[in-house]
mmCIF file of the C-alpha atoms, coordinates in Angstrom:
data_MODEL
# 
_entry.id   MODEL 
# 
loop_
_atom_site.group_PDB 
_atom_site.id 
_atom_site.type_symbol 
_atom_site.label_atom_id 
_atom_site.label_alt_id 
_atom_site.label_comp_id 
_atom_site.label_asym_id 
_atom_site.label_entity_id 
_atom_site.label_seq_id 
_atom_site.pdbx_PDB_ins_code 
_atom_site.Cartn_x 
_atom_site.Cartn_y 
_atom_site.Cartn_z 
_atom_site.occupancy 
_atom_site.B_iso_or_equiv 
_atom_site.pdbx_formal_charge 
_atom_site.auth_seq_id 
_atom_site.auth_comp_id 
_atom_site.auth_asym_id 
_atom_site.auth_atom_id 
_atom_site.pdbx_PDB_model_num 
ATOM 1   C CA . UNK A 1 1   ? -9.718  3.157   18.805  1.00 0.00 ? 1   UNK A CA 1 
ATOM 2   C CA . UNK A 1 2   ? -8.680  4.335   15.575  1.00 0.00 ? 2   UNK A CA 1 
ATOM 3   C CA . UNK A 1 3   ? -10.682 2.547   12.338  1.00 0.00 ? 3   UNK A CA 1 
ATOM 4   C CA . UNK A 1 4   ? -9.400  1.618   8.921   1.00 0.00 ? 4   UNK A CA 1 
ATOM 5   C CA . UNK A 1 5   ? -11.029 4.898   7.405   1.00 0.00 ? 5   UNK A CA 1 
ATOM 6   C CA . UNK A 1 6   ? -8.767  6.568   10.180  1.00 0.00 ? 6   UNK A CA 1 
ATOM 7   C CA . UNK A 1 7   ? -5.602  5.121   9.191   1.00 0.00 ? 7   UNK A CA 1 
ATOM 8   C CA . UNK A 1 8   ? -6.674  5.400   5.580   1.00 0.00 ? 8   UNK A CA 1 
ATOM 9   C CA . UNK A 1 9   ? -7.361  9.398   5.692   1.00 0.00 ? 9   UNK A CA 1 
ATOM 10  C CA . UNK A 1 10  ? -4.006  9.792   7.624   1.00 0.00 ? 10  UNK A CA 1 
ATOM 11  C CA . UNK A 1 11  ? -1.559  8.551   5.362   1.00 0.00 ? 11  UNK A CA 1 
ATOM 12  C CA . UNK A 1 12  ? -3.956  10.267  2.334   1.00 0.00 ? 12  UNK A CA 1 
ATOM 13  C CA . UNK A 1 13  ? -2.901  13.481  4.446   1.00 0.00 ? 13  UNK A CA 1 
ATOM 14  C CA . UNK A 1 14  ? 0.857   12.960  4.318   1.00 0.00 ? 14  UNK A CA 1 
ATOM 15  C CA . UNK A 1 15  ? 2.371   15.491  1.720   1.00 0.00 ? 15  UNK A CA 1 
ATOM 16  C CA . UNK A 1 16  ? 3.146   13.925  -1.421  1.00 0.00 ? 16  UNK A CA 1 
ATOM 17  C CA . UNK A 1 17  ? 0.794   11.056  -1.018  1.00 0.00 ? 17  UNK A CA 1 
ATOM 18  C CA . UNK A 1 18  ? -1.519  10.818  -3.846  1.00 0.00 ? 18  UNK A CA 1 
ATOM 19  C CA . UNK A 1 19  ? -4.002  7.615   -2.423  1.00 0.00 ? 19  UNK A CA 1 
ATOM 20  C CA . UNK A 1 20  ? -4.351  5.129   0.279   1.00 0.00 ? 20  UNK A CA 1 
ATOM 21  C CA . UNK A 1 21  ? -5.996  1.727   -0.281  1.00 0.00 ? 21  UNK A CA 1 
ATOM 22  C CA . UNK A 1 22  ? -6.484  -0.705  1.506   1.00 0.00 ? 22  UNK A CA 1 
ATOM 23  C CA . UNK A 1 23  ? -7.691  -3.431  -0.419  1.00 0.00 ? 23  UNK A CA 1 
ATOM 24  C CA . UNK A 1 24  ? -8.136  -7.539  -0.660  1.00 0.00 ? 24  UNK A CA 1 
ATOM 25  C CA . UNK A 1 25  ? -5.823  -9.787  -1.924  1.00 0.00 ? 25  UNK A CA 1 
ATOM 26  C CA . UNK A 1 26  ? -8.327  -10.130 -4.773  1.00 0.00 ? 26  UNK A CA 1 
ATOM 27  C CA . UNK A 1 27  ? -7.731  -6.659  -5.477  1.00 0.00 ? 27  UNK A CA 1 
ATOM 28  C CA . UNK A 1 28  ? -11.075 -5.234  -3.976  1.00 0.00 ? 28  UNK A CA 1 
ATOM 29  C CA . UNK A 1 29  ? -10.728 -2.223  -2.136  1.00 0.00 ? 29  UNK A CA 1 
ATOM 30  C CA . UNK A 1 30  ? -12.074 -1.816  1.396   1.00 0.00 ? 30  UNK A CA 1 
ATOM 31  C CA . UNK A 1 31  ? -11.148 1.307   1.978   1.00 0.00 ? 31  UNK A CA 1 
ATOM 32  C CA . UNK A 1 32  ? -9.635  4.052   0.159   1.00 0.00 ? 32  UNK A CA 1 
ATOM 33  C CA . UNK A 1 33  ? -9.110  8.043   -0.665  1.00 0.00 ? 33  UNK A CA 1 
ATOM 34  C CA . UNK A 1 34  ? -7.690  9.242   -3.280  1.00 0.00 ? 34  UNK A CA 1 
ATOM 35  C CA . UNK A 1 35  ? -7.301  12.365  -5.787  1.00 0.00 ? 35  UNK A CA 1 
ATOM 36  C CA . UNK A 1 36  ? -10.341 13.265  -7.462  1.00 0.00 ? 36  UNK A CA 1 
ATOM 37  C CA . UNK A 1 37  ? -8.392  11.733  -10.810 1.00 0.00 ? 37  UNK A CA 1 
ATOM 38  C CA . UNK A 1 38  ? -7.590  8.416   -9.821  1.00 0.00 ? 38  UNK A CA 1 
ATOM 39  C CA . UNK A 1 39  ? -10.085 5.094   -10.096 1.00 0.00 ? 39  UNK A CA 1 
ATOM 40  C CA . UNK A 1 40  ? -9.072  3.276   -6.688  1.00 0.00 ? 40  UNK A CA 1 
ATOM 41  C CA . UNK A 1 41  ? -11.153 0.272   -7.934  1.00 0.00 ? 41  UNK A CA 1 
ATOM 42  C CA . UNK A 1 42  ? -9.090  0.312   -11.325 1.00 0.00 ? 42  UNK A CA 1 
ATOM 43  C CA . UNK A 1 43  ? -5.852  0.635   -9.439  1.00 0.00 ? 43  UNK A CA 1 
ATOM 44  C CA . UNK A 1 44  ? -6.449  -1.733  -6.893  1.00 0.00 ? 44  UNK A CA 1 
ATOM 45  C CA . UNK A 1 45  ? -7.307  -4.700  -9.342  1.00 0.00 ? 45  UNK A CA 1 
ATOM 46  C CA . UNK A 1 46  ? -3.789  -4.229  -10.933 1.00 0.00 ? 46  UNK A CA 1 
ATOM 47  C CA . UNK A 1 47  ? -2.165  -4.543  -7.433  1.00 0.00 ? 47  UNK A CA 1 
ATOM 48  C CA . UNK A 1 48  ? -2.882  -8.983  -6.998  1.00 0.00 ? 48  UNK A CA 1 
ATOM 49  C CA . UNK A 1 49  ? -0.694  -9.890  -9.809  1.00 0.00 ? 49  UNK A CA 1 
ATOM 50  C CA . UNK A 1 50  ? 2.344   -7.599  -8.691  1.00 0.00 ? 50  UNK A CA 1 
ATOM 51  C CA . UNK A 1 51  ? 2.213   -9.490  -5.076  1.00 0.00 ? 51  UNK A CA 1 
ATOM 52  C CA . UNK A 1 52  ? 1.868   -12.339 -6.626  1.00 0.00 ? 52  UNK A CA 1 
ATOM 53  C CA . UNK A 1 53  ? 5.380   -12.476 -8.710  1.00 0.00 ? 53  UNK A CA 1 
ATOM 54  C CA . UNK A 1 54  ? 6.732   -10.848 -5.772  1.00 0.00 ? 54  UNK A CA 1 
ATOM 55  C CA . UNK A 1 55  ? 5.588   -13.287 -3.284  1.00 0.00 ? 55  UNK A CA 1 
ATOM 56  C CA . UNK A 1 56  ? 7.346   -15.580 -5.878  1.00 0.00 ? 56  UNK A CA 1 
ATOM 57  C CA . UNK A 1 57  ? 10.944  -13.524 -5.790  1.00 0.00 ? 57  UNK A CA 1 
ATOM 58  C CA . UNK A 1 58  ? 11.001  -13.838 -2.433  1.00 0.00 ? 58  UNK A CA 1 
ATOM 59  C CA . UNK A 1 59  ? 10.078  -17.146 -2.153  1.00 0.00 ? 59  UNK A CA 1 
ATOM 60  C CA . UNK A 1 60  ? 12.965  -18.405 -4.833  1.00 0.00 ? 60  UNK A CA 1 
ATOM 61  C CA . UNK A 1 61  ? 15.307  -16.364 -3.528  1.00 0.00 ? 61  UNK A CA 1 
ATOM 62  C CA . UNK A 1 62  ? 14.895  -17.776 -0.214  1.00 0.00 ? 62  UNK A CA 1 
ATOM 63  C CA . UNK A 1 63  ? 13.759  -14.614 1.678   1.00 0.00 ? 63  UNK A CA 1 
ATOM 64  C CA . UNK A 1 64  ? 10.365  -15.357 2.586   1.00 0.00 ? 64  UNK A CA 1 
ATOM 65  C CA . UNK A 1 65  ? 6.988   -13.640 2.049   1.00 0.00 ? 65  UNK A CA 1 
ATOM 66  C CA . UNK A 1 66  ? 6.428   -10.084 0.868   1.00 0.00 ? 66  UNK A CA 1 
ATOM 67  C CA . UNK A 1 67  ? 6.778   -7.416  3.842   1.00 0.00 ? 67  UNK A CA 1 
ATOM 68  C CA . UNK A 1 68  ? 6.561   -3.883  1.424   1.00 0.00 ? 68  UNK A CA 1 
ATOM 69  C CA . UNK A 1 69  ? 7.283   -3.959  -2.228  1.00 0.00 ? 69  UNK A CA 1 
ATOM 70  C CA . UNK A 1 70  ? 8.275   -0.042  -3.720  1.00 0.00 ? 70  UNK A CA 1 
ATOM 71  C CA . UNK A 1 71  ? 7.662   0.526   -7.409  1.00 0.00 ? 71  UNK A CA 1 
ATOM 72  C CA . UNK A 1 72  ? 9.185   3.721   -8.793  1.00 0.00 ? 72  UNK A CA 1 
ATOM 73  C CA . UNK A 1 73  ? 7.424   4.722   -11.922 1.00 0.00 ? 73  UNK A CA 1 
ATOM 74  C CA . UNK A 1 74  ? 7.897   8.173   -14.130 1.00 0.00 ? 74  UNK A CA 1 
ATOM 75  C CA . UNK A 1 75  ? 5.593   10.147  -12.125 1.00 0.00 ? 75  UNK A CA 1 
ATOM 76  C CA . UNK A 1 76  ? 5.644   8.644   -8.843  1.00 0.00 ? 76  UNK A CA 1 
ATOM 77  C CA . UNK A 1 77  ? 5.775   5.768   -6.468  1.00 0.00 ? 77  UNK A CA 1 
ATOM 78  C CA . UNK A 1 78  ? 3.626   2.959   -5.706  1.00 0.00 ? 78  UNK A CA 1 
ATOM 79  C CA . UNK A 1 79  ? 4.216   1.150   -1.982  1.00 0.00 ? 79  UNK A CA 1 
ATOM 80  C CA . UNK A 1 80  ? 2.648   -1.881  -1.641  1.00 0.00 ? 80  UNK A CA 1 
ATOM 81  C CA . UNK A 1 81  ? 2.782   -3.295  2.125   1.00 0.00 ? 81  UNK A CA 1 
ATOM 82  C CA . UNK A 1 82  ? 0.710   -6.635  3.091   1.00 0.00 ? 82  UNK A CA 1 
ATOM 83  C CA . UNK A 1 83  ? -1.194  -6.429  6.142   1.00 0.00 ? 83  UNK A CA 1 
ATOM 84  C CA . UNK A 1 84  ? -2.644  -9.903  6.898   1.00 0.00 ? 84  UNK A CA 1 
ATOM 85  C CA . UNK A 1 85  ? -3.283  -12.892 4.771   1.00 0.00 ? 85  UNK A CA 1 
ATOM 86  C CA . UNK A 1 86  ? -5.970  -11.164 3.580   1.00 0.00 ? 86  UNK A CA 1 
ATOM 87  C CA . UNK A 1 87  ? -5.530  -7.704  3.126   1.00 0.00 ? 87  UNK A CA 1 
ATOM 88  C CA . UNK A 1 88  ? -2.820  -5.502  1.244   1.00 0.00 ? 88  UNK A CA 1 
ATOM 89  C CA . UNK A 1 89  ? -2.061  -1.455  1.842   1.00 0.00 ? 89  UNK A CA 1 
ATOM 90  C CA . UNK A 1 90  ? -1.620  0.496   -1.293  1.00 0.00 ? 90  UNK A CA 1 
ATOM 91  C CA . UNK A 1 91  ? 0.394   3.982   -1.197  1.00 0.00 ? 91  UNK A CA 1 
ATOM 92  C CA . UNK A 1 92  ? 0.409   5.953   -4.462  1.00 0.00 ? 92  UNK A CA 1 
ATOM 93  C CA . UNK A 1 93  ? 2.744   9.023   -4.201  1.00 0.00 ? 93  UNK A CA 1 
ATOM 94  C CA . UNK A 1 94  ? 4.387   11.933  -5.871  1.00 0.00 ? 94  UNK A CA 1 
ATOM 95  C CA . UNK A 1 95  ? 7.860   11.451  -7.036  1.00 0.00 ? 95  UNK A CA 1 
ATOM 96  C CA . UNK A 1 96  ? 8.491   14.880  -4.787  1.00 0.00 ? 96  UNK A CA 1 
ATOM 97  C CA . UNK A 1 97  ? 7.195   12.971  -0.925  1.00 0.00 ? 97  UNK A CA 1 
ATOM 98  C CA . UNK A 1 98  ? 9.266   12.206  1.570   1.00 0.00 ? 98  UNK A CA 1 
ATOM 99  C CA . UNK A 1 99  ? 9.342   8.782   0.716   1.00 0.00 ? 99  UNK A CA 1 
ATOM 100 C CA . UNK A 1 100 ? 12.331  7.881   3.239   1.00 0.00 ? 100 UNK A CA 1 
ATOM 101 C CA . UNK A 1 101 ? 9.759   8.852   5.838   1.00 0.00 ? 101 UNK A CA 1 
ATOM 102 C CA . UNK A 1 102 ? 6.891   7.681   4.479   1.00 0.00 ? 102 UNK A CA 1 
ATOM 103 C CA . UNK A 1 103 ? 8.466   4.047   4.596   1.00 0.00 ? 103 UNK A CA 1 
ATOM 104 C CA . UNK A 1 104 ? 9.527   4.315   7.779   1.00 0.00 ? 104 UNK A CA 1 
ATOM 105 C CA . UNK A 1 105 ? 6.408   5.051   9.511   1.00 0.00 ? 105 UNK A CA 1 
ATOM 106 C CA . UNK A 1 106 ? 4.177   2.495   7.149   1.00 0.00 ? 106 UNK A CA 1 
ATOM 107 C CA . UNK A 1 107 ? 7.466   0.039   8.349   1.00 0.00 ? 107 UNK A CA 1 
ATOM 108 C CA . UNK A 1 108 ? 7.362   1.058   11.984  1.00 0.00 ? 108 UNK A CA 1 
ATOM 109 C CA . UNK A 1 109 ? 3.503   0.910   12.173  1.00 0.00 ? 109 UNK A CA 1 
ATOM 110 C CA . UNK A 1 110 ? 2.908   -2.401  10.376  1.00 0.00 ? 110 UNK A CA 1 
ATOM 111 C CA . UNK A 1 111 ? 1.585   -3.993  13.127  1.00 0.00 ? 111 UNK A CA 1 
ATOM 112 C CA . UNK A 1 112 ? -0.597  -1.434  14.547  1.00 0.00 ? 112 UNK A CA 1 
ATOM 113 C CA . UNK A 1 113 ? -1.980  -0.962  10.854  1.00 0.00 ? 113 UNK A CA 1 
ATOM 114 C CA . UNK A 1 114 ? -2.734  -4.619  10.175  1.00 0.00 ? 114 UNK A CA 1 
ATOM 115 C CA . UNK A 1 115 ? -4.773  -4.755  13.331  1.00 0.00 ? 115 UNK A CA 1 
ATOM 116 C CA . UNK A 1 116 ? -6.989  -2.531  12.082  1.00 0.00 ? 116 UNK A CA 1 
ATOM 117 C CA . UNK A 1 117 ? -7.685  -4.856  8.842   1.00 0.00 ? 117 UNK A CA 1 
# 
């Protein structure tokens, strides 16, 4: 049975995808891999608030909890997906991945991936 390293190094392996975290809702990482120039403890304690206020827009706009947030930035994307009550998946990736696929198979695998957490 696949472990949370497993899943972790196989979406780090997906072209275009810079890290993969998965971390607390406290924003302390369990498991990560990233390029050499990213702090995954440094990005991972940013990622609690941004669930939080979008745990709220979904809540006040009456469509429930947060499934997968996507945050385009100048140089890349940031996918956040929740897992369990407890545990959040971080994707950091390269404005040039195949982010239509990428989302897809973190969508389509959800389940399998938060049983590993």
């Amino acid at each position: 049975m696949p472990t949370i390293r497993d899943l972790v190094a196989a979406i780090r392996d997906r072209e275009g995808v810079q890290a993969a975290v998965v971390l607390g809702r406290d924003g302390l990482v369990i498991d990560g891999q990233a390029l050499p120039t990213f702090d995954t403890d440094n990005v991972a304690a940013h990622v609690p608030p941004v669930l939080l206020a979008a745990e709220e827009l979904g809540l006040a706009g009456q469509h429930g909890g947060l499934q997968m947030a996507v945050l385009e930035h100048e140089r890349g994307f940031a996918i956040v997906s929740s897992l369990s009550p407890d545990a959040v998946l971080l994707v950091l990736a390269h404005p040039t991945a195949n982010l239509a696929q990428l989302l897809y198979e973190l969508r389509r695998n959800r389940a399998n991936i938060a049983s590993l957490v």
